[in-house]
C-alpha positions in Angstrom: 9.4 10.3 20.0 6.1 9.1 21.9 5.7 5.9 23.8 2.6 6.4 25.1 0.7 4.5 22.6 0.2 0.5 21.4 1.8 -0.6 18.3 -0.6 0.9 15.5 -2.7 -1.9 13.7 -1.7 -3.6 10.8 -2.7 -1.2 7.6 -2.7 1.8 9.5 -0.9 5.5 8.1 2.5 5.9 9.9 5.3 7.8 9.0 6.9 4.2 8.8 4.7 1.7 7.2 3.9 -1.9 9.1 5.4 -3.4 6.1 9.3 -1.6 6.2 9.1 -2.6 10.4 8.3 -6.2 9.8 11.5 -6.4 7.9 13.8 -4.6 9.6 12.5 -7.0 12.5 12.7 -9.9 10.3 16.2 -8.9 9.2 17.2 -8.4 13.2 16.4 -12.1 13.9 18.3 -13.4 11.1 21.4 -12.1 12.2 21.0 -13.0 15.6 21.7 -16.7 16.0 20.1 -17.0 19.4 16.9 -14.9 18.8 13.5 -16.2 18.9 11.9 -13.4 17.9 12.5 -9.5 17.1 10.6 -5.9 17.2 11.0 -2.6 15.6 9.6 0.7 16.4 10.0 3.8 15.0 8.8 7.4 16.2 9.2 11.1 15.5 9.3 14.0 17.7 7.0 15.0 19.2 4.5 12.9 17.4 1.7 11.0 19.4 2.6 7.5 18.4 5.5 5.2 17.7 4.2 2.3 15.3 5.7 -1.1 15.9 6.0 -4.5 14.2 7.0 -7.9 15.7 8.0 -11.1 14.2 5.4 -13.5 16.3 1.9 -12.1 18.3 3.8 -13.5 21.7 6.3 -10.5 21.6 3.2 -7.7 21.2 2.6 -7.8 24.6 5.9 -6.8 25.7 5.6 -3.9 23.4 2.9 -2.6 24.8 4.0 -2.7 28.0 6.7 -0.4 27.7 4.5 2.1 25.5 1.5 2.1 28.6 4.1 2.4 31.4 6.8 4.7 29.7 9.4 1.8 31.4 11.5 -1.2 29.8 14.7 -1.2 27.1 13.1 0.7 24.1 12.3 4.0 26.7 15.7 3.3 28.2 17.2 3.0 24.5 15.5 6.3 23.2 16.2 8.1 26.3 20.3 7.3 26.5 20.8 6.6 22.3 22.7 3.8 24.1 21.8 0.1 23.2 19.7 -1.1 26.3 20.2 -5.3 27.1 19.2 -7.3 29.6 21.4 -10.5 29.5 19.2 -12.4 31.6 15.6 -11.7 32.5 15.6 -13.4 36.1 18.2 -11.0 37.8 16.6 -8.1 35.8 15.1 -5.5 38.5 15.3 -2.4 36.2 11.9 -3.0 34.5 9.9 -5.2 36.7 6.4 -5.6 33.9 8.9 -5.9 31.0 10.5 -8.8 33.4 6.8 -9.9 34.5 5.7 -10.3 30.6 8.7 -11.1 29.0 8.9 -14.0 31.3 5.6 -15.4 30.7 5.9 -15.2 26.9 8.9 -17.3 27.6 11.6 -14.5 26.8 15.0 -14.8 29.1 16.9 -12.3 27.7 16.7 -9.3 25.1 18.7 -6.4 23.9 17.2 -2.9 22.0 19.6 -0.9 20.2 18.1 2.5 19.3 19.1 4.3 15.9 18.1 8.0 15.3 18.8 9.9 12.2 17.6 13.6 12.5 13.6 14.1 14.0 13.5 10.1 13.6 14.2 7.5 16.5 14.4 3.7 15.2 14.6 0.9 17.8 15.5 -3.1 17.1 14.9 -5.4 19.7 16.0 -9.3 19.8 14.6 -11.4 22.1 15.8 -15.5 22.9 14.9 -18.1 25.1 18.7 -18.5 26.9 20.9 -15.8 28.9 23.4 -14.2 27.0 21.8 -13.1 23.5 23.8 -10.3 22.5 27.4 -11.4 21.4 29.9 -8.5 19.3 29.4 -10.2 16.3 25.3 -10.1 16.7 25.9 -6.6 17.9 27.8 -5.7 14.9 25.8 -6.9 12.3 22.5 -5.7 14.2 24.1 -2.4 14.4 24.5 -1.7 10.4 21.7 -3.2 9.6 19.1 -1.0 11.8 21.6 2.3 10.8 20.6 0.8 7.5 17.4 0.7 7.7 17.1 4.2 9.6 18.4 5.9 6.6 16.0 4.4 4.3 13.1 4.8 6.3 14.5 9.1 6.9 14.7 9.0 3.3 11.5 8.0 2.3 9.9 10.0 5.3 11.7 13.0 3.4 10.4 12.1 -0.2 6.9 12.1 0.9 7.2 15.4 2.7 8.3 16.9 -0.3 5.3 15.4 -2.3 3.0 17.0 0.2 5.0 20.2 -0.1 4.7 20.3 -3.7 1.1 19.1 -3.6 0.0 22.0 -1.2 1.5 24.7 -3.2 -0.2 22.7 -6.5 -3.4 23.5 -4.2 -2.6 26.8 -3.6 -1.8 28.3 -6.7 -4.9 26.6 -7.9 -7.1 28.2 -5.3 -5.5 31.8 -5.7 -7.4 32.9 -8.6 -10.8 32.2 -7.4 -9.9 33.7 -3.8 -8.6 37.1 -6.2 -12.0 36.9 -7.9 -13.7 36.5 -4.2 -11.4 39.9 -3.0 -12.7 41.7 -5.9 -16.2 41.4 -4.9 -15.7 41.8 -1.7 -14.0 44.7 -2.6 -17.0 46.2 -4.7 -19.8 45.2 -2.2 -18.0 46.5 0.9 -16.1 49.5 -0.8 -12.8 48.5 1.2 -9.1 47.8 -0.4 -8.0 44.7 -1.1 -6.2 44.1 1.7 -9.2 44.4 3.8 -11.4 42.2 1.8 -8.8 39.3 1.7 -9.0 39.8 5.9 -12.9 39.8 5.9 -12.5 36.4 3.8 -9.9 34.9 5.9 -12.2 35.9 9.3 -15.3 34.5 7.9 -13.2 31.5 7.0 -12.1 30.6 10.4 -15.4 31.8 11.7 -17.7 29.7 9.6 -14.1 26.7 10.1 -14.8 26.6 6.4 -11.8 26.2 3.9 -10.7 29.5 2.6 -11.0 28.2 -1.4 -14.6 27.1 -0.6 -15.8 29.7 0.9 -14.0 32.3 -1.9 -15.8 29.9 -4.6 -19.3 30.5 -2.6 -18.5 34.0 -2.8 -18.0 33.9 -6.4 -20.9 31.7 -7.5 -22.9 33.9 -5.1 -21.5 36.9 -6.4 -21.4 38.4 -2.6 -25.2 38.8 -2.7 -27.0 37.8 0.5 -24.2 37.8 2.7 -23.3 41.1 2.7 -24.0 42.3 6.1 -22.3 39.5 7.8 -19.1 40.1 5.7 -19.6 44.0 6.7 -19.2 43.1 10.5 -16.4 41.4 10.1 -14.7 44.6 7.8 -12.6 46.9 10.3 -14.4 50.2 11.2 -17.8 48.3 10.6 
């Protein structure tokens, strides 16, 4: 999981939509008696962003913060998988811009509990204007709900891969009979196997940085004529 970018804007593509972190940060506050505000996050590995969602504009900057800096409770929470709190914000030393920002926006005291479920990292945070935010009982309830949530949001992150599994190999079995109509040409106009001619198509595919179904259709329409000697350079031997 990546911190090293803002919370994406509202209505932009993440593996987690705005929408699902806005309630799972709505949720957080309600079950924290003492909170004035919440944030969720939620990040892959190795993936360049980790989208975020807060319940008022004040609590954005402290977001970013910690995503331009790499330092502050959600990095410490990923990092560890341990819950990351600070219990009161004027003896915090550990994050000194969280403390500077937090304070300003009128936070005193926060607590991030992270929640991973397989490549996925989700982390809740609750903020409140006293000391001493976190109780067992806020814990608790915080704690299902964001293992909760984490589920759903792995689930749904699973659903859609397999929808762009299935849609790719929809693509692909689509595309293999004009690419087996392209080999044949290519086949007859360079006087190669078939093996061969699918190479020569996939070369001139990454050479022209074409896709390999548009550039088997060209061939097709085209019939191979007029490209034949720059496919021939590209045949083995040639």
């Amino acid at each position: 999981m990546s911190l090293s970018r803002a919370p994406a804007p509202p209505g932009q593509p993440t593996d987690v939509s705005a929408r699902a972190l806005t309630r799972l940060a709505e949720e957080a506050v309600q079950c924290a008696p003492g909170a004035c505000g919440a944030a969720a996050t939620a990040g892959v590995d190795g993936g360049q962003e980790a989208p975020a969602a807060v319940t008022h504009p004040d609590l954005a900057p402290l977001i970013s913060v910690q995503f331009e800096s790499g330092v502050g409770p959600i990095p410490a929470a990923v990092r560890s998988g341990e819950p990351a709190a600070a219990g009161d914000l004027l003896a915090e030393r550990r994050w000194p811009d969280y403390r500077a920002v937090a304070l300003q926006a009128g936070v005193r005291s926060s607590a991030t509990l992270p929640f991973r479920h397989h490549d996925l990292t989700v982390t809740v945070t609750v903020c409140g204007f006293r000391p001493g935010l976190m109780d067992a009982r806020t814990h608790t309830i915080a704690s299902l709900i964001g293992d909760f949530a984490t589920r759903a949001f792995a689930r749904d992150r699973a659903y859609e891969s397999a929808l762009a599994e299935v849609d790719q190999l929809d693509n692909a079995m689509r595309s293999r009979p004009v690419i087996d109509q392209a080999c044949g040409i290519l086949m007859h106009v360079l006087g190669c196997d078939a093996d061969t001619a699918f190479d020569v198509l996939r070369r001139q595919s990454q050479r022209t940085n074409s896709k390999l179904a548009d550039l088997a259709r060209d061939v097709v329409r085209t019939k191979g004529h007029g490209i034949e000697a720059g496919l021939a350079r590209l045949a083995p031997g040639r």
